[in-house]
N, C-alpha and C positions, 0 to 999 in steps of 0.2 A: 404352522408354527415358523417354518422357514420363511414365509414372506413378510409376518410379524418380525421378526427378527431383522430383516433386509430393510424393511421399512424403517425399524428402530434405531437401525445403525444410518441410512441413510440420514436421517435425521437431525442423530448426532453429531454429523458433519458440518452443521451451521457457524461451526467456531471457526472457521475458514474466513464466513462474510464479517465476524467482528474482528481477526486481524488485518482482511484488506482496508475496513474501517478506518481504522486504526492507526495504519502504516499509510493509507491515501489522506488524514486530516494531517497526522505528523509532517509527511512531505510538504504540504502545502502551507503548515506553521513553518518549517526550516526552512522553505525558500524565500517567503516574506520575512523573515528573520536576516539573511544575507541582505534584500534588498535595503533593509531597516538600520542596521546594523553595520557600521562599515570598521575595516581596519584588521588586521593580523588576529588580533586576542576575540575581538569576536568570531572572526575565523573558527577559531581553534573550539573557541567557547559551542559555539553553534555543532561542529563538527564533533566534539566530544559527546554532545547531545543528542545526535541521531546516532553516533555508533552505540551509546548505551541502548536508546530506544530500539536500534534495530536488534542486539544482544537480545532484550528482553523479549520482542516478540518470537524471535526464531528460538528461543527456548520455551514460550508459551506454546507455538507450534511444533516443538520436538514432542510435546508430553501429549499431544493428540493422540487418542489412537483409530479414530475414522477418517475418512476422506470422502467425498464428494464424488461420486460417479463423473469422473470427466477431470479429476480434479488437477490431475496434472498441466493437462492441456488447458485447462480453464488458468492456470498458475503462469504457464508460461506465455500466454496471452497479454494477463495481464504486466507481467514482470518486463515483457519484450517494449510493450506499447510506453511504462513506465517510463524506460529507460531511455528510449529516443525521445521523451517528452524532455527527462530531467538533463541529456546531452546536450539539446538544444537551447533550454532556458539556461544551464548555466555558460556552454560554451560563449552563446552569445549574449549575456547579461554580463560577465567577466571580463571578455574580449574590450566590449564598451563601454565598461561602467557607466551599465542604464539604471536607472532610480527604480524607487519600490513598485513602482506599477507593474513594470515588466513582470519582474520577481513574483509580483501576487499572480497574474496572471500565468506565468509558469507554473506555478504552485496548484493554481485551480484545475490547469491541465493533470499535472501528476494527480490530483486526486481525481480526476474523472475517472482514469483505466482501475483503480483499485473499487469506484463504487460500481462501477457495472460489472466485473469482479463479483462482487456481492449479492449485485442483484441479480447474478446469473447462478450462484452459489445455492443464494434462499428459492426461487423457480425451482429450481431441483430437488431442495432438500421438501419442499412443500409439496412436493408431487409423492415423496414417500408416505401423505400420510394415509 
């Protein structure tokens, strides 16, 4: 009963792989969004956008109550890999005001570490069943 139960909790942890989803397609819509998008009020516009979205997930992931065998180190993985993605596309897309291409490709970066994130997530949770 206890490894039923391990198994059934391990499982339930898959809400993990739908917020890295989630937050790695958003990233990569806000940074083609900046590249698209020029001027102060888009700024603003853009950035009011992803703070609601990030609000929403980190409250969609407050109300979990499983995790993923690994899942913090799986988290800061991908948080760490994120963040020097999105440091680099914006420091140096801002610096030069480089066109959308940059921006998309920045974008497609930041969503890479959140889907393999996911796909490291469901491997796991699929091994519970």
């Amino acid at each position: 009963q206890a490894q039923r139960l391990g198994a059934r909790t391990q499982r339930s942890a898959r809400w993990l792989a739908r917020y890295y989803v989630i937050f790695g397609i958003a990233s990569m819509l806000i940074a083609l969004g900046f590249g698209l998008l020029r001027g102060r009020t888009w700024a603003l516009v853009l950035s009011g956008v992803w703070l609601v979205l990030v609000l929403g997930i980190s409250l969609y992931s407050s109300r979990q109550q499983t995790m993923v065998r690994g899942g913090g180190r799986i988290h800061a993985g991908v948080m760490a890999a994120w963040t020097v993605i999105w440091v680099i596309t914006v420091t140096v897309g801002a610096s030069n005001d480089l066109p959308w291409p940059w921006w998309l490709a920045g974008g497609v970066g930041m969503l890479a570490s959140p889907l393999v994130g996911a796909w490291v997530v469901l491997r796991r949770t699929e091994a519970a069943q």
